[in-house]
C-alpha positions in Angstrom: -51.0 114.7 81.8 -52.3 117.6 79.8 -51.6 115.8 76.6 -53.3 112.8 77.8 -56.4 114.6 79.2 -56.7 116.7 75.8 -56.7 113.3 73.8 -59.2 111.8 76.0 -61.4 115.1 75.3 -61.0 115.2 71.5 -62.2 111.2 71.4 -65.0 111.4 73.7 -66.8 114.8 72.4 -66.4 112.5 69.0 -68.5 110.1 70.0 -71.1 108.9 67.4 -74.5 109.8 69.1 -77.7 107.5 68.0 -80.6 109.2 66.4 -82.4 106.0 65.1 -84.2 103.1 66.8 -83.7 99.6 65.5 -85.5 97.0 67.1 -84.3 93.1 65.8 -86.0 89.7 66.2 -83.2 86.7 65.8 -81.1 89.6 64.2 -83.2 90.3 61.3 -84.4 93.9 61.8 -87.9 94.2 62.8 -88.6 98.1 63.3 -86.6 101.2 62.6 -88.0 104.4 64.1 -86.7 107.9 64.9 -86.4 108.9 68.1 -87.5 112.2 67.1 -91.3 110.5 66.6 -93.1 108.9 69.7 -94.0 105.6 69.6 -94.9 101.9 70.8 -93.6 99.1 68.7 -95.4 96.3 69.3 -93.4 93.2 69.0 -95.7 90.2 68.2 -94.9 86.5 67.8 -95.1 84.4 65.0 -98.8 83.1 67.1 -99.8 86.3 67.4 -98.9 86.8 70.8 -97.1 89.9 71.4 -94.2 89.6 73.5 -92.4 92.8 73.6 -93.6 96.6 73.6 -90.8 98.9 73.2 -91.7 102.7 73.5 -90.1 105.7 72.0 -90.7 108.5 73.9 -89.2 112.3 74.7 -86.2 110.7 72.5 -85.6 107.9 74.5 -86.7 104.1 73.8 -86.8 101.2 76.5 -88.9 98.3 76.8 -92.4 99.0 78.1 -94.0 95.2 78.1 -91.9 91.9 77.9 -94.3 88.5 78.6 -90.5 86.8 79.5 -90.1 85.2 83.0 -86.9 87.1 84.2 -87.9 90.4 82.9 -84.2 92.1 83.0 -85.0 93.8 79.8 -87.7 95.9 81.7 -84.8 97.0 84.0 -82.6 98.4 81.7 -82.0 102.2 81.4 -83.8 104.0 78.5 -81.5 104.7 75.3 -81.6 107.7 73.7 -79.6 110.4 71.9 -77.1 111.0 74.6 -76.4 107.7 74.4 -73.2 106.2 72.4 -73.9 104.2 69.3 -74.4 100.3 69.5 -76.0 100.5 73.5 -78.7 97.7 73.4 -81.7 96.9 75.3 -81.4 93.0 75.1 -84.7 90.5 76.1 -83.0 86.8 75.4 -86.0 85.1 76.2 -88.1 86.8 72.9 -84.7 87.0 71.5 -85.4 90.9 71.0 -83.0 93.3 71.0 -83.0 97.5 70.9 -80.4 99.5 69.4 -79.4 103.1 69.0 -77.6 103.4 65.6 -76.5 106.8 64.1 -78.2 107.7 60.8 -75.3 110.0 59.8 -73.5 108.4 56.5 -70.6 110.9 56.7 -69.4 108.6 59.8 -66.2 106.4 58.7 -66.2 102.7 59.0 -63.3 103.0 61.5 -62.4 104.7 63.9 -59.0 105.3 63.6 -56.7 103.3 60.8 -53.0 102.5 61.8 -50.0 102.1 58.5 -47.2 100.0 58.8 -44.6 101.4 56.5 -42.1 98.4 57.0 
């Protein structure tokens, strides 16, 4: 049990913490923005209608204005930097989505790598 709980310690304190902002439209990236600055990221439609307002704010983001009918993304909990990497704020309607992603490039592709010397 010890060994257990001191291996579920060492992965969680880890964790890749977000320190960036990346707000997508149909998956091609829209925005990127700090969440050190403070901010409203207008989201507007190719008619010029804007259909999203996410806000960064006190190092958190979450959507602030969304012109969708179910309005679930308005719901969701803000992200910020205590939050784990790839946590995402998703309005299907607009097809908008916020991300947290960690701006650290010393972070390894994987997270662990497993040899079979057979």
């Amino acid at each position: 049990m010890i060994f257990a709980a001191a291996f579920y310690f060492i992965f969680d304190l880890n964790a890749n913490i977000g320190d960036t902002v990346i707000i997508k439209i149909n998956g091609e990236i829209y925005d990127e923005v700090s969440l050190n600055e403070n901010k409203d990221v207008e989201i507007e439609l190719d008619s010029g209608i804007i259909s999203n307002i996410v806000r960064i704010k006190d190092k958190k983001a979450f959507m602030l204005y969304a012109n969708c009918p179910d309005g679930f993304c308005l719901k969701h909990r803000p992200l910020g930097s205590d939050a784990n990497t790839n946590d995402m704020i998703v309005c299907l309607p607009n097809r908008v989505t916020v991300e947290i992603k960690n701006d650290n490039k010393n972070n390894n592709k994987y997270d662990i790598v497993i040899k079979n010397n057979y």
